[in-house]
VOPAGU-2260 file (C-alpha; in pm, 1 decimal, decimal comma):
REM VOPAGU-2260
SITE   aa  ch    i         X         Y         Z
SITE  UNK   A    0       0,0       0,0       0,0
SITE  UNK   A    1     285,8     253,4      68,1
SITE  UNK   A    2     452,2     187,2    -253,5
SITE  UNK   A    3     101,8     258,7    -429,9
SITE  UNK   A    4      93,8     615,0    -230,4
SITE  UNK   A    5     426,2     677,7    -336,1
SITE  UNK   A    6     349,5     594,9    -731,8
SITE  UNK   A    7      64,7     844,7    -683,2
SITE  UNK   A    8     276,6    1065,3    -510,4
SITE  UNK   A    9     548,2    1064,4    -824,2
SITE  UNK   A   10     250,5    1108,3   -1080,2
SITE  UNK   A   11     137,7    1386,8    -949,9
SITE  UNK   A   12     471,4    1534,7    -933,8
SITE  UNK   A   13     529,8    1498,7   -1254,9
SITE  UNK   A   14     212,3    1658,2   -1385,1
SITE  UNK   A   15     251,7    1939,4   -1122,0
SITE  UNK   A   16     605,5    2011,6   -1381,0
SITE  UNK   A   17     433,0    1981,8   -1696,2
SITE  UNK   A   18     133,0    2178,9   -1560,8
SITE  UNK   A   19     345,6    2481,2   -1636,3
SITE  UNK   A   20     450,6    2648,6   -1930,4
SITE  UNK   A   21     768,2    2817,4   -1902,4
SITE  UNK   A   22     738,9    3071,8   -2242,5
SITE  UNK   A   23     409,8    3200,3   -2108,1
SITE  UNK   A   24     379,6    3134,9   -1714,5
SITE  UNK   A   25      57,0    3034,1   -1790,4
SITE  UNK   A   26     -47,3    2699,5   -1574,7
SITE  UNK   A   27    -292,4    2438,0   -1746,3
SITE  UNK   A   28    -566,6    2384,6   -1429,6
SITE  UNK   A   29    -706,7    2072,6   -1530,7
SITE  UNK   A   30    -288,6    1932,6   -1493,1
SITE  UNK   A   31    -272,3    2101,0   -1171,0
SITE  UNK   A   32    -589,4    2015,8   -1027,0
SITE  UNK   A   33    -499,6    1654,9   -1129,2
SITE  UNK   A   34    -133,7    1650,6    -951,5
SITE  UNK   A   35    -254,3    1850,6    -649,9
SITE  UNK   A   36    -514,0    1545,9    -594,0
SITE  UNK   A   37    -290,4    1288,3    -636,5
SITE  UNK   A   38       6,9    1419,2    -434,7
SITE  UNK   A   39    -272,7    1441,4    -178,9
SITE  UNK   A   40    -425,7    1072,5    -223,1
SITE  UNK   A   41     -76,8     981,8    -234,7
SITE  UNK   A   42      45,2    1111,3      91,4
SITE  UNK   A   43    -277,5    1070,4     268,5
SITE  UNK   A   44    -215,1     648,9     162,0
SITE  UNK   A   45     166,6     683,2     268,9
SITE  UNK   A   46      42,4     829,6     600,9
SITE  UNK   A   47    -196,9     612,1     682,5
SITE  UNK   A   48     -30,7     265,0     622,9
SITE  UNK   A   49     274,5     407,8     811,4
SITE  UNK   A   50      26,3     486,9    1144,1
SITE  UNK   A   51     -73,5     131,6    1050,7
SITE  UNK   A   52     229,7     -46,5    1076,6
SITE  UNK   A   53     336,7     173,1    1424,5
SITE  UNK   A   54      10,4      58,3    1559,6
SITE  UNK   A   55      74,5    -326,5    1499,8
SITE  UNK   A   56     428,8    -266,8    1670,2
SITE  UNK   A   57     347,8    -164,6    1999,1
């Protein structure tokens, strides 16, 4: 489950780069509305496995 979070993570990364255009500083919202969410799924997956695995622990 981590890794998954973490290949969202990456994706959404990368489209957060290619959401903007360096020539006219214009960003493309759909991209970035896109990477923003799956950075945040991504982390939020990451997080939660990782409280997870503490909890079976102690």
């Amino acid at each position: 489950m981590v890794k998954n979070g973490l290949f969202l993570a990456s994706i959404g990364c990368i489209l957060l780069l290619i959401s903007a255009n360096a020539r006219t500083g214009e960003y493309n919202i759909f991209n970035l509305t896109t990477a923003l969410f799956l950075i945040i799924v991504g982390a939020f997956m990451v997080f939660r496995e990782k409280r997870k695995i503490k909890k079976k622990k102690d």
